[in-house]
MDAnalysis code that builds the backbone (N, CA, C; Angstrom):
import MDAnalysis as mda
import numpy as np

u = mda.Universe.empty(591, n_residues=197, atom_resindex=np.repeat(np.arange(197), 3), trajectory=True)
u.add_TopologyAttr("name", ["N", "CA", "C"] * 197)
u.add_TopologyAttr("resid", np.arange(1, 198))
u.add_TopologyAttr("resname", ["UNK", "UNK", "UNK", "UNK", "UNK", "UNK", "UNK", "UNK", "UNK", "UNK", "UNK", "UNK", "UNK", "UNK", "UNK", "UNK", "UNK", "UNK", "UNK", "UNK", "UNK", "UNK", "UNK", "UNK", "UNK", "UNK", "UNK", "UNK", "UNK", "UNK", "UNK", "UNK", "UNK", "UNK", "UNK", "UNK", "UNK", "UNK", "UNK", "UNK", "UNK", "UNK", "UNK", "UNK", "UNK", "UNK", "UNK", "UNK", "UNK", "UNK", "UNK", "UNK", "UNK", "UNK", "UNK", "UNK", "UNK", "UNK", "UNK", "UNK", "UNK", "UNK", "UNK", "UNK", "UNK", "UNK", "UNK", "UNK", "UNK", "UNK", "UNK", "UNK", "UNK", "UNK", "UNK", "UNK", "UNK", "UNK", "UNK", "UNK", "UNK", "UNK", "UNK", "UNK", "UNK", "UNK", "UNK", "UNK", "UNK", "UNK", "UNK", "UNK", "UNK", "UNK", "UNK", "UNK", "UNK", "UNK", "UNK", "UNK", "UNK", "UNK", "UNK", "UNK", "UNK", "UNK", "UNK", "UNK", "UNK", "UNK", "UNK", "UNK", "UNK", "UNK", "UNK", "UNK", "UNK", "UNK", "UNK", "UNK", "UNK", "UNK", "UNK", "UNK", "UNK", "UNK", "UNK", "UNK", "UNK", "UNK", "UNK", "UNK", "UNK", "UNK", "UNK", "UNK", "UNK", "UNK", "UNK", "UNK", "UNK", "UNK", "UNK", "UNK", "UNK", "UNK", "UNK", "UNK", "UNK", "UNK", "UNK", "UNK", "UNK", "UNK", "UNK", "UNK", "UNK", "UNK", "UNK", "UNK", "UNK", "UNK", "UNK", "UNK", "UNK", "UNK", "UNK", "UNK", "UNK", "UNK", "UNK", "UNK", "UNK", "UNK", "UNK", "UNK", "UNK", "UNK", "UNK", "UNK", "UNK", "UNK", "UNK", "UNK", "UNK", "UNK", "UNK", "UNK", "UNK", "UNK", "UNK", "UNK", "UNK", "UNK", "UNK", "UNK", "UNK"])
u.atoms.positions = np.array([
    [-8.816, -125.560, -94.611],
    [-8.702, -126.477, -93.476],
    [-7.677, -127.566, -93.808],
    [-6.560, -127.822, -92.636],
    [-5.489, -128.844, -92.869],
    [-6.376, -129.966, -92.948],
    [-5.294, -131.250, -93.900],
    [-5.762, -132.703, -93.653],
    [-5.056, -133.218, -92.482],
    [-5.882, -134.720, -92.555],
    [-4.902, -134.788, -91.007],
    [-3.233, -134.934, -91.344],
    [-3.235, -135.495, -92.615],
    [-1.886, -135.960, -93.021],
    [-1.215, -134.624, -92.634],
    [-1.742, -133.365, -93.709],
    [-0.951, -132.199, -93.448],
    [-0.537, -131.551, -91.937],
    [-1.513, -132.045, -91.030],
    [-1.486, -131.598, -89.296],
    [-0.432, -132.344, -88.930],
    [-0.386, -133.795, -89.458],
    [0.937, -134.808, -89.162],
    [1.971, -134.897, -89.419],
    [2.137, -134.437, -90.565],
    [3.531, -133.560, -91.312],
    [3.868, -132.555, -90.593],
    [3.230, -131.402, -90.255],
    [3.429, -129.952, -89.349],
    [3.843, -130.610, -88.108],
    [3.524, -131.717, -87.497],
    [3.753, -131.899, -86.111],
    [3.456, -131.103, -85.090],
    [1.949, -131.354, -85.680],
    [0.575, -130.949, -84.956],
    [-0.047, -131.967, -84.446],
    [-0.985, -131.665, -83.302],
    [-1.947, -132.604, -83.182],
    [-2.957, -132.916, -84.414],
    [-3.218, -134.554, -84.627],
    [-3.978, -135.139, -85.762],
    [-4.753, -136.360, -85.147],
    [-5.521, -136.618, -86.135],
    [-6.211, -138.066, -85.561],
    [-5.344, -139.085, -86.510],
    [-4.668, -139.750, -86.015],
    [-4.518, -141.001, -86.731],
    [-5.484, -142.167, -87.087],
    [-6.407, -142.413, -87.089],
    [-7.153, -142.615, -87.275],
    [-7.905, -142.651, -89.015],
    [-7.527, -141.284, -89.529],
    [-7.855, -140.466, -90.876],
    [-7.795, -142.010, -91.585],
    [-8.691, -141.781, -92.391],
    [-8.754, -143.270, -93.442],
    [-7.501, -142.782, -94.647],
    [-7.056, -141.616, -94.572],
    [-6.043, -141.323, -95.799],
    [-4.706, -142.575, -94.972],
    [-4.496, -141.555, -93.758],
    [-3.591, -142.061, -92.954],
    [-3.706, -143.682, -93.086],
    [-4.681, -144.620, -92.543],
    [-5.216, -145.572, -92.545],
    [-4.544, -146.738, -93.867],
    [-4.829, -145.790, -95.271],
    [-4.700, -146.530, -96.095],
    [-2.727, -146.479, -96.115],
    [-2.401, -145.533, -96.604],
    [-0.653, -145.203, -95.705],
    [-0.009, -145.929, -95.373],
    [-0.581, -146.403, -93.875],
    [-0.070, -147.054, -93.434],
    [-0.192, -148.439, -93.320],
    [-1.172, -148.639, -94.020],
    [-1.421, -150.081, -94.332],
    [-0.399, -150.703, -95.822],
    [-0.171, -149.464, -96.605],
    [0.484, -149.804, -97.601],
    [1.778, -149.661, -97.243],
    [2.367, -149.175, -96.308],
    [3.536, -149.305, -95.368],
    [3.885, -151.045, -95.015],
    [2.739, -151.410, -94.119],
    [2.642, -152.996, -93.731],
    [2.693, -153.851, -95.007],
    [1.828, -153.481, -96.118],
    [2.168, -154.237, -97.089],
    [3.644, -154.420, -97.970],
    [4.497, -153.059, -98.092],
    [6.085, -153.503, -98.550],
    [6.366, -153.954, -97.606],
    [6.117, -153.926, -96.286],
    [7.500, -154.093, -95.241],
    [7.223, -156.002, -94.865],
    [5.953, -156.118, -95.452],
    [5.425, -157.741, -95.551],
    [6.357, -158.238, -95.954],
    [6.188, -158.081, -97.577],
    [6.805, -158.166, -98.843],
    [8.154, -158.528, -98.546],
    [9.298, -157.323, -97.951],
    [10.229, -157.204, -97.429],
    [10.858, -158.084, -96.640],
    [9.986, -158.370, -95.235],
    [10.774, -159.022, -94.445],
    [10.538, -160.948, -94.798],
    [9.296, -160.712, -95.744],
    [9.240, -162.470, -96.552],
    [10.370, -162.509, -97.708],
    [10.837, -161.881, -97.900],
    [11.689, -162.079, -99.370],
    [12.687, -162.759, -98.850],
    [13.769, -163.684, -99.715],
    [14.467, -164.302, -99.816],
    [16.370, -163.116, -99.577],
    [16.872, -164.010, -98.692],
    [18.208, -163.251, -99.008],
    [18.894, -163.134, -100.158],
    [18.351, -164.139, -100.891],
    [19.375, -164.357, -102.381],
    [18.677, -163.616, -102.992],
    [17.520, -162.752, -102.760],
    [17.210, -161.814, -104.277],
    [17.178, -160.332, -103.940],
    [18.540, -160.097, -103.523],
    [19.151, -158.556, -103.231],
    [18.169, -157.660, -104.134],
    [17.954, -157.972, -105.644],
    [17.232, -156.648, -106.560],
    [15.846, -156.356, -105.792],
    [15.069, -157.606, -105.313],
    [13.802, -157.256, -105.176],
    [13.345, -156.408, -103.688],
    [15.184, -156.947, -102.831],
    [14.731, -156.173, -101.534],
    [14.843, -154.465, -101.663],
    [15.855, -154.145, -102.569],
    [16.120, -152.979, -102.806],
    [14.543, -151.982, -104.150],
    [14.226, -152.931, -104.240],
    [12.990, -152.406, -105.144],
    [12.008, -152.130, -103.644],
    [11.731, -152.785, -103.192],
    [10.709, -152.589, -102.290],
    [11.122, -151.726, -101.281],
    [12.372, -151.435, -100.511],
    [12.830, -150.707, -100.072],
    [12.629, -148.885, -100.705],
    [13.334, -149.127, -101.825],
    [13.193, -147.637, -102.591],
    [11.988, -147.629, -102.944],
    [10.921, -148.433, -103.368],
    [9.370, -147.924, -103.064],
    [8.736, -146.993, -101.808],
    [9.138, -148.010, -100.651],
    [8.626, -147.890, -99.260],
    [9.343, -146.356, -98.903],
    [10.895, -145.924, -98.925],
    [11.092, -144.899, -98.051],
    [11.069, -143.968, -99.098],
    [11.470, -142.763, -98.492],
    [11.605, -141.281, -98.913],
    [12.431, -141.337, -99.625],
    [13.873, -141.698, -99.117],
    [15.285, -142.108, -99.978],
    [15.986, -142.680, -99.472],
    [16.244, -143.753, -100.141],
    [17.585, -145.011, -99.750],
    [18.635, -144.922, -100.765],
    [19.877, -144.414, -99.638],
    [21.225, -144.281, -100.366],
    [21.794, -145.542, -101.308],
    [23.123, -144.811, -101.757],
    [23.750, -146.331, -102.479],
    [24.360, -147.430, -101.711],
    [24.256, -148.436, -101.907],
    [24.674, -149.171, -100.470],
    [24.153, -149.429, -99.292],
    [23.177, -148.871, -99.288],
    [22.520, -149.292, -97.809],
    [21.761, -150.588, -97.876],
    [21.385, -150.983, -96.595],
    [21.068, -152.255, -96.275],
    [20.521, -152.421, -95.158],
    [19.275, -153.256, -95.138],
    [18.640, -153.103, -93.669],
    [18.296, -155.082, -93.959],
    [18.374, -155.544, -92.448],
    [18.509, -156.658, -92.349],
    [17.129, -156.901, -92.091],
    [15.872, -157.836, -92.365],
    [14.727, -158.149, -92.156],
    [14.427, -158.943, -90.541],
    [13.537, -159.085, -89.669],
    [12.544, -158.185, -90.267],
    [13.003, -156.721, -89.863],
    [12.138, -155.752, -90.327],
    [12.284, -154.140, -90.384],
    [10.528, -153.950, -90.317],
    [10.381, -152.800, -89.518],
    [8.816, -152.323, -89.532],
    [8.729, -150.741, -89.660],
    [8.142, -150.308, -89.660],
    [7.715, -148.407, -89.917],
    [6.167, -148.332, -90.331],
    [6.202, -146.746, -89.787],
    [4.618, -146.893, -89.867],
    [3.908, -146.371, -91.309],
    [5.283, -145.678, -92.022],
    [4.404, -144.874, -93.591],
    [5.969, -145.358, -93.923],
    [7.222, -145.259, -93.972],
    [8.147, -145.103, -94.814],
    [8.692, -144.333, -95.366],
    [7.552, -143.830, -96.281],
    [8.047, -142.422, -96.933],
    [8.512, -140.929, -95.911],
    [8.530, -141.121, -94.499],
    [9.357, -139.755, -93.958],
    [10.392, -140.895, -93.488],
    [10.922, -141.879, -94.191],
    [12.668, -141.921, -93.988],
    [13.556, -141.919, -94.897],
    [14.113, -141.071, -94.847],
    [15.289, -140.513, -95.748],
    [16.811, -141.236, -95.347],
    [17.520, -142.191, -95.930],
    [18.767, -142.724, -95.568],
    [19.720, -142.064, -96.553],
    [20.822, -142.130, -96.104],
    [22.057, -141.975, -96.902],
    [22.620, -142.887, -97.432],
    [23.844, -143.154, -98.020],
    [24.759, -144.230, -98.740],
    [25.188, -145.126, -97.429],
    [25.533, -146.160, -98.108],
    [26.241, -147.071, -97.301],
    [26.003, -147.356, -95.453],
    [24.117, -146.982, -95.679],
    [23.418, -146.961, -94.325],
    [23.372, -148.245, -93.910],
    [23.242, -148.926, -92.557],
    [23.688, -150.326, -92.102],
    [22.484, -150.513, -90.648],
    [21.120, -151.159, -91.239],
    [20.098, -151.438, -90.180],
    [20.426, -153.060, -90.076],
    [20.663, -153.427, -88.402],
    [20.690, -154.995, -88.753],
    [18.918, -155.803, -87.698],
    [19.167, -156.698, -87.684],
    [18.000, -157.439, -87.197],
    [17.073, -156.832, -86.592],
    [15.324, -156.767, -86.834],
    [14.711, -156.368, -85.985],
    [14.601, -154.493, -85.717],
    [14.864, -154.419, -86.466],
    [14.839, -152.279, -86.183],
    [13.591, -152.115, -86.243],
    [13.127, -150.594, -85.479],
    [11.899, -150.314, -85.987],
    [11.814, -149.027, -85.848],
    [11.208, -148.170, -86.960],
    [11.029, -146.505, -87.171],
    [10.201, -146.088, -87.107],
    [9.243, -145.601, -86.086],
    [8.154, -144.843, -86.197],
    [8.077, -143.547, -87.034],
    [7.839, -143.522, -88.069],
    [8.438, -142.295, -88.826],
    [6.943, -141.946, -89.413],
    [6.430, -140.957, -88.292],
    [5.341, -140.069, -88.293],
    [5.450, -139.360, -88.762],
    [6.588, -138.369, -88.356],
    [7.153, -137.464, -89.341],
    [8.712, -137.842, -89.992],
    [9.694, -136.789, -90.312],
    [10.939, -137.065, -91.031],
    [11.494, -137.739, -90.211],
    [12.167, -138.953, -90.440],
    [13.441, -139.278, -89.878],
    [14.976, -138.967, -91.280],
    [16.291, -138.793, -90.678],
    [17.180, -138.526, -91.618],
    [18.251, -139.382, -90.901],
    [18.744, -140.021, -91.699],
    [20.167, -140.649, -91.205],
    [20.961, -139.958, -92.531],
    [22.137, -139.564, -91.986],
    [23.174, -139.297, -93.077],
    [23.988, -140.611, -93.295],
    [24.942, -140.618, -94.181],
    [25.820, -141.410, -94.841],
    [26.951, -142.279, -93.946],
    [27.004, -143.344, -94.149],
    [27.826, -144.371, -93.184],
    [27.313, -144.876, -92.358],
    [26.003, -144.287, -91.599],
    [25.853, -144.652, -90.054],
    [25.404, -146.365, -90.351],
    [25.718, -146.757, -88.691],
    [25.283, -148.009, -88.837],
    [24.451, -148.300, -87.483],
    [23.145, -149.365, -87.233],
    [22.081, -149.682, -86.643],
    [22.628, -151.054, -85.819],
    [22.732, -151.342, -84.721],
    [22.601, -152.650, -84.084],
    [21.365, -153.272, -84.101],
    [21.116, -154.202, -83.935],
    [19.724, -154.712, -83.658],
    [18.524, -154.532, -82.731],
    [17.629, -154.408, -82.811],
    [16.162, -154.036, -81.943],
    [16.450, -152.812, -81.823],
    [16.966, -151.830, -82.820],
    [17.158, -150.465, -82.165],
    [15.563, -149.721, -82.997],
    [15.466, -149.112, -81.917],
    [14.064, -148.047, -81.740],
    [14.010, -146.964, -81.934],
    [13.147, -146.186, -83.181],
    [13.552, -144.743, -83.371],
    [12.182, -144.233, -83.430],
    [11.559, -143.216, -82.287],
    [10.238, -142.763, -82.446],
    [9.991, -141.413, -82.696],
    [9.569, -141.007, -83.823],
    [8.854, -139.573, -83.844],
    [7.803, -139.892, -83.265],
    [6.938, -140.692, -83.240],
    [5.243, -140.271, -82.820],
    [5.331, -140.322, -81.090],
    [4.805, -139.523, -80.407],
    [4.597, -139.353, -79.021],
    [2.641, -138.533, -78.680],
    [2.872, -138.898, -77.580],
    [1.156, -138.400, -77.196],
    [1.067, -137.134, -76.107],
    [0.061, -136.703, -76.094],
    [-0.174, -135.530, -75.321],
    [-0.142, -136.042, -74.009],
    [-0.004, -135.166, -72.957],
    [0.318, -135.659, -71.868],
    [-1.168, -135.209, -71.041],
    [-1.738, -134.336, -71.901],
    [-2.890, -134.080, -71.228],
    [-4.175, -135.697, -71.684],
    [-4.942, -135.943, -70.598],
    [-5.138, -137.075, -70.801],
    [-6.214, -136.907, -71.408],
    [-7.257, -135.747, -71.365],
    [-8.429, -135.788, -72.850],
    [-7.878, -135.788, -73.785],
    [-6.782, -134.998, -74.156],
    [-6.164, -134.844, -75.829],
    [-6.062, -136.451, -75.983],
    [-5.411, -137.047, -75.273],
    [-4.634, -138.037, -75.615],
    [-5.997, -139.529, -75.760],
    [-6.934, -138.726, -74.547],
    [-8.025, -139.965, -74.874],
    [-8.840, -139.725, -76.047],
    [-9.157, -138.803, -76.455],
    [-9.688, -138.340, -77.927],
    [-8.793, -139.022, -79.046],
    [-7.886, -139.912, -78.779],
    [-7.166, -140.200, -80.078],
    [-6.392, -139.545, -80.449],
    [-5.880, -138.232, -80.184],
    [-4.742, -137.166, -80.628],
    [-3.114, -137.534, -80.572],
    [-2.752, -137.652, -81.482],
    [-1.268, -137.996, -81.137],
    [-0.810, -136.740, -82.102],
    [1.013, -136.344, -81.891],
    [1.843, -135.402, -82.657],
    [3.059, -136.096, -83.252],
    [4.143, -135.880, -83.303],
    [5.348, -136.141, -83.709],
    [6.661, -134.951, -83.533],
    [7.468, -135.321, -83.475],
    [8.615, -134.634, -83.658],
    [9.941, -135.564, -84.572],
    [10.288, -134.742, -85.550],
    [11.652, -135.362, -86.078],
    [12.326, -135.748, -85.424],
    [13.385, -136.822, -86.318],
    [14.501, -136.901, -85.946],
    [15.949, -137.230, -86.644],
    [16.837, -136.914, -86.489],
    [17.679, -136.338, -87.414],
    [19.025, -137.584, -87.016],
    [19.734, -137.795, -87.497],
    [21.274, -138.924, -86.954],
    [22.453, -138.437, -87.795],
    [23.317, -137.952, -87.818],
    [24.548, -137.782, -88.750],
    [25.001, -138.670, -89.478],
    [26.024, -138.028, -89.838],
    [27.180, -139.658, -90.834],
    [27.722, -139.843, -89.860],
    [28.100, -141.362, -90.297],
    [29.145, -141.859, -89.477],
    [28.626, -142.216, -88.317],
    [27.719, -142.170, -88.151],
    [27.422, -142.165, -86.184],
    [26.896, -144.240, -86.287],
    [27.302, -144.474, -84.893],
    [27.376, -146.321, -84.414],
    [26.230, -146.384, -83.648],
    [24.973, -146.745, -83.826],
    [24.025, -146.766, -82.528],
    [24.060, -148.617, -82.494],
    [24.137, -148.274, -80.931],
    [24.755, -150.051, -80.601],
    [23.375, -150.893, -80.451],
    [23.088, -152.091, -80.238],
    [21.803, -152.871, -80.327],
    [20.974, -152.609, -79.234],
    [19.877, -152.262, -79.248],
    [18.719, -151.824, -78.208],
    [18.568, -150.608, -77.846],
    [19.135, -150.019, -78.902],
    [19.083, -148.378, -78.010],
    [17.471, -148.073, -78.784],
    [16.879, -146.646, -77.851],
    [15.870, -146.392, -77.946],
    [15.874, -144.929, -78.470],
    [15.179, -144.183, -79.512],
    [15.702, -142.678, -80.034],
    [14.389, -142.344, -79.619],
    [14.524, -140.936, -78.756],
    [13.245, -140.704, -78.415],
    [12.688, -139.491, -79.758],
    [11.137, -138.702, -79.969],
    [11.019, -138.163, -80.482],
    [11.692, -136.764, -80.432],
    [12.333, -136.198, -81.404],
    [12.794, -134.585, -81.410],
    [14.451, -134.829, -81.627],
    [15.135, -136.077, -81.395],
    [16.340, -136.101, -80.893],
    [17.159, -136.003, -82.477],
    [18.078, -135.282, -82.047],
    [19.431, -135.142, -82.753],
    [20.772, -135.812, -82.555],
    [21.420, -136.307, -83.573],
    [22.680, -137.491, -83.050],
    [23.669, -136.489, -83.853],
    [24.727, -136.066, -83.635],
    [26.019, -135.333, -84.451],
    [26.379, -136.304, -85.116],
    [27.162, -136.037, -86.136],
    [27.965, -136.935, -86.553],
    [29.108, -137.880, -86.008],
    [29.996, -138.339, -86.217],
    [30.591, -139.420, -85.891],
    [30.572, -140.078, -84.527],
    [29.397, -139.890, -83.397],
    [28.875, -139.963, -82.568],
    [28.770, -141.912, -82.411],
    [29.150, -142.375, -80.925],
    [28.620, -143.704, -80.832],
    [27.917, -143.514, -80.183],
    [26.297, -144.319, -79.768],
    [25.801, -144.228, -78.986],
    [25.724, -146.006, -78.234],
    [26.061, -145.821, -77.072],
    [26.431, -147.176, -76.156],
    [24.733, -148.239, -76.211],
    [25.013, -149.656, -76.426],
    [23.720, -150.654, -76.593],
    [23.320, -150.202, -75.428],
    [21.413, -150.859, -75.370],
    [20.567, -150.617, -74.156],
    [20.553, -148.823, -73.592],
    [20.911, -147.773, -74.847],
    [20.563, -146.750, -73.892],
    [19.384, -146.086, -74.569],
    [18.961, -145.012, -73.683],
    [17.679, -144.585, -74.506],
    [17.935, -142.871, -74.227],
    [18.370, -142.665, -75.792],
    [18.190, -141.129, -75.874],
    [17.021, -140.297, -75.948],
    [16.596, -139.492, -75.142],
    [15.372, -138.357, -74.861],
    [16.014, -137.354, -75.144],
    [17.475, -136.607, -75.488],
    [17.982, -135.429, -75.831],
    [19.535, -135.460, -76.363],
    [19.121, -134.544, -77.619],
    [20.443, -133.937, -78.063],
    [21.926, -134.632, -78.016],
    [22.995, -135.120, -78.893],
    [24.232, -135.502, -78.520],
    [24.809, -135.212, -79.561],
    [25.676, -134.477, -79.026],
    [26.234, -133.868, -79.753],
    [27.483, -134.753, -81.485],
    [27.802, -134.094, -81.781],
    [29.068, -134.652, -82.254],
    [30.380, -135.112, -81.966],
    [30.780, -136.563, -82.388],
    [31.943, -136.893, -82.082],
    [32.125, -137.211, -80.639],
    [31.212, -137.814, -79.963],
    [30.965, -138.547, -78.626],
    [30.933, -139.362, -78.758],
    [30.988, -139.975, -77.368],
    [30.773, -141.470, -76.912],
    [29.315, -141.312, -75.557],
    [28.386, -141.774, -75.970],
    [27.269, -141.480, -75.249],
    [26.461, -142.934, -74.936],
    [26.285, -143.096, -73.906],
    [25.279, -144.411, -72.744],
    [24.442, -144.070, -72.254],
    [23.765, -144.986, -71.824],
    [22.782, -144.703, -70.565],
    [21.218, -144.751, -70.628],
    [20.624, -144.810, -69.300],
    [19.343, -144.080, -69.317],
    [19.105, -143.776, -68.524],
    [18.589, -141.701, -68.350],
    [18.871, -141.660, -70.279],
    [20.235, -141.453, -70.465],
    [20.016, -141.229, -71.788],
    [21.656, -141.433, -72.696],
    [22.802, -139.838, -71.985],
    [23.794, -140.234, -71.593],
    [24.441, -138.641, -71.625],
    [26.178, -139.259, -72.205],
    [26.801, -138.272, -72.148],
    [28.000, -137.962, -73.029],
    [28.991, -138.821, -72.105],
    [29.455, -139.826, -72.300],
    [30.796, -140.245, -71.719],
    [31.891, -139.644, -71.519],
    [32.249, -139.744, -73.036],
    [33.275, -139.011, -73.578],
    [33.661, -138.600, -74.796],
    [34.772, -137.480, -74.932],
    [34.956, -136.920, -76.686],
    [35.681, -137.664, -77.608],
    [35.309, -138.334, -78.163],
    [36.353, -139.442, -78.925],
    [37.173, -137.952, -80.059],
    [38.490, -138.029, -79.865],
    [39.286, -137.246, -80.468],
    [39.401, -137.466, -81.679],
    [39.585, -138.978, -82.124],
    [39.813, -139.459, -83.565],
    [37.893, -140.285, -84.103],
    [37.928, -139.953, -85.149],
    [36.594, -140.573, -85.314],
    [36.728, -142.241, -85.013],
    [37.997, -142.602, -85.388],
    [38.157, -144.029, -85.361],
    [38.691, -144.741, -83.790],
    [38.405, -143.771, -82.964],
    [38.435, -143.835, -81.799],
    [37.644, -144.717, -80.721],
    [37.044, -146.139, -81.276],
    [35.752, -146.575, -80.681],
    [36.459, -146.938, -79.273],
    [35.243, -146.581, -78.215],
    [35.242, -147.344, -77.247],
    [35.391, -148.628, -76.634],
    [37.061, -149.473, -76.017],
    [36.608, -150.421, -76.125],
    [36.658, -151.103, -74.977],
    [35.579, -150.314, -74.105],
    [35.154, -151.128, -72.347],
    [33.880, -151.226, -72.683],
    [33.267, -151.188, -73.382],
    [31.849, -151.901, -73.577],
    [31.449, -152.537, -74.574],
    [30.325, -153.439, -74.688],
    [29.934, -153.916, -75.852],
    [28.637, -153.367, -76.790],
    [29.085, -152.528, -77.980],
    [27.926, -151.746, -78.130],
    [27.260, -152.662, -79.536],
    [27.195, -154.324, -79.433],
    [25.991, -154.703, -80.003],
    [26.259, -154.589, -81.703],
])
């Protein structure tokens, strides 16, 4: 018989609830305490608590406080990753950012979602779906990542939009929900009729 953790990992229905889960994520709240009280001048201790808390934090990366998540350990960052003010990761299951990307502020990234049937969902049942971001990719301040979603690489995604699906690589993508503007030809190609935060 699965634990719930293991049903939550599979991105299955689980009870969150599970006192394993429970303790998890409470020790989640406790680095990310830690974290967003620490001092700017003591770079070693944010990066200690950081590489405690996630799965893997690249070389160079940097997330600006406060920062919240619900376990930590399913986020995996790359090098020279760039979260600024206020982010938050529901990372029920995996989240992956590859190498370079960079975060605007209040931006929202959710694996955990609920059943739509309303006993599952009143029983306490919640699931998850990954979510995956390339290198290189710009998500502008307030955008919202829904659960399951995929970002290509060198991809911008425009502030205030909220992705529910798929974008490809090497776009310029807005909205809600989010869809494809346009193909930026050169990666260094940013958009510049909007303000993406």
């Amino acid at each position: 018989m699965p634990t719930e953790k293991e049903k939550m990992l599979a991105g299955e229905l689980y009870d969150s609830t599970d006192p394993q889960l429970v303790t998890e994520r409470r020790r989640a709240r406790n680095l990310t305490r830690a974290f967003n009280d620490s001092s700017a001048e003591d770079g070693k201790a944010r990066k200690q608590l950081l590489t405690e808390l996630f799965g893997h934090l690249g070389k160079n990366s940097a997330i600006e406080p406060p920062f919240h998540c619900d376990y930590g350990y399913n986020i995996y960052l790359g090098d020279r990753v760039f979260f600024n003010f206020n982010c938050v990761i529901l990372d029920v299951v995996r989240v992956d950012v590859g190498d370079g990307s960079m975060f605007g502020p209040n931006v929202q990234i959710y694996t955990a979602t609920h059943p739509m049937d309303f006993a599952e969902r009143g029983a306490g049942l919640e699931f998850a779906k990954p979510i995956r971001i390339g290198s290189d990719v710009w998500i502008g301040g307030s955008v919202i990542i829904n659960p399951g979603v995929t970002i290509g690489d060198r991809s911008v995604i425009g502030s205030g939009s909220v992705v529910v699906k798929d974008i490809p690589a090497g776009v310029f993508a807005a909205g809600n929900p989010c869809r494809v503007i346009r193909y930026l030809e050169n990666p260094n190609d940013m958009p510049g009729d909007c303000n993406l935060g």
